[in-house]
DOVO-726934 format. One record per residue (C-alpha): residue number from 1; residue in three letters; x, y, z. Coordinates in steps of 0.5 Angstrom, whole numbers, plus 500, padded with zeros to 3 digits. Each point is the difference from the previous one (the first is absolute). Layout:
+-----+---------+------+-------+-----+
! num ! residuo ! east ! north !  up !
+-----+---------+------+-------+-----+
! NUM !     ala !    X !     Y !   Z !
...
+-----+---------+------+-------+-----+
//
This chain:
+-----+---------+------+-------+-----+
! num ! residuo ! east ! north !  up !
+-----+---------+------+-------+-----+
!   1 !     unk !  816 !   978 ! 497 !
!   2 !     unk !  497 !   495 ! 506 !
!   3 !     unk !  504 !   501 ! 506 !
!   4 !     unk !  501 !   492 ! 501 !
!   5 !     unk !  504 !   500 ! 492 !
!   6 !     unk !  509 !   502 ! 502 !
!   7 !     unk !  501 !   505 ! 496 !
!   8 !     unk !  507 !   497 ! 498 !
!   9 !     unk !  499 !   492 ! 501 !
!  10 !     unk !  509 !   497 ! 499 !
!  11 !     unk !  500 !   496 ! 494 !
!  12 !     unk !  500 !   493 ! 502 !
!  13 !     unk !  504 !   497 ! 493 !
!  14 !     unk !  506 !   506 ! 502 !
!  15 !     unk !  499 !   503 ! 506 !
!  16 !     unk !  499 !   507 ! 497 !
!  17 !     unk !  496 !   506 ! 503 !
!  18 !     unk !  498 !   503 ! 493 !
!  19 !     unk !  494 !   497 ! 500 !
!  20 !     unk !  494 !   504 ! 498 !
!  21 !     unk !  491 !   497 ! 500 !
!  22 !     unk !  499 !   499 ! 493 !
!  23 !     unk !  492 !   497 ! 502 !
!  24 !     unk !  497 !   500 ! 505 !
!  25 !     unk !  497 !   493 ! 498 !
!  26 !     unk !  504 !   494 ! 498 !
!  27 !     unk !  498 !   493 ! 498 !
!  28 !     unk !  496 !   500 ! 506 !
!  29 !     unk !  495 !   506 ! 504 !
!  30 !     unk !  505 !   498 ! 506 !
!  31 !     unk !  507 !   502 ! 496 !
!  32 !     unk !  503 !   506 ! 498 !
!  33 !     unk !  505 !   501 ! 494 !
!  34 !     unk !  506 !   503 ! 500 !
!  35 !     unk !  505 !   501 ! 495 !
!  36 !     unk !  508 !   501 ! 502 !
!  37 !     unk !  504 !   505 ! 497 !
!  38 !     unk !  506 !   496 ! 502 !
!  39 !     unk !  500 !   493 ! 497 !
!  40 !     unk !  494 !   502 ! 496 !
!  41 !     unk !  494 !   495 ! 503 !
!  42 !     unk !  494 !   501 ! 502 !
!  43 !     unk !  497 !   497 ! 505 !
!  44 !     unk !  495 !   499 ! 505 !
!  45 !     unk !  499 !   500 ! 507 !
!  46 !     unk !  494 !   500 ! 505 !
!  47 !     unk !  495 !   506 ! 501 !
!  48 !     unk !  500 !   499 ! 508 !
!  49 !     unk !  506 !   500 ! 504 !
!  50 !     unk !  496 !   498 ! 507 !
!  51 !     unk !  499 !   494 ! 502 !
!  52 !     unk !  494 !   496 ! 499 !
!  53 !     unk !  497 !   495 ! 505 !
!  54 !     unk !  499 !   494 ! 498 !
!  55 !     unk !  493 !   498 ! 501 !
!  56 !     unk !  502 !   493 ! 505 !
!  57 !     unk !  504 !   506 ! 504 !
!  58 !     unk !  497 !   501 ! 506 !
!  59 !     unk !  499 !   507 ! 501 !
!  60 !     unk !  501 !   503 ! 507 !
+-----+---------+------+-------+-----+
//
């Protein structure tokens, strides 16, 4: 599995920890799916979790 991908993401819908990667491509190559053993939903949430800078951004 990519090292920037959670391995256990909190569902956003109950809160949950029982979360497990159902695909590694959700609706958009961005994504990643996950699926909640809680509440039963899936999910998705982005693949990188650092932070991009804007090309506006002035870099240092």
């Amino acid at each position: 599995m990519p090292g920037d991908l959670p391995e256990q993401p909190r569902c956003p819908f109950c809160e949950g920890d029982e979360t497990e990667l159902h695909s590694l491509f959700g609706s958009h190559a961005s994504v990643t799916t996950y699926w909640c053993r809680s509440c039963r939903s899936p999910f998705e949430q982005m693949k990188w979790g650092r932070e991009i800078s804007s090309p506006r951004t002035p870099r240092p």
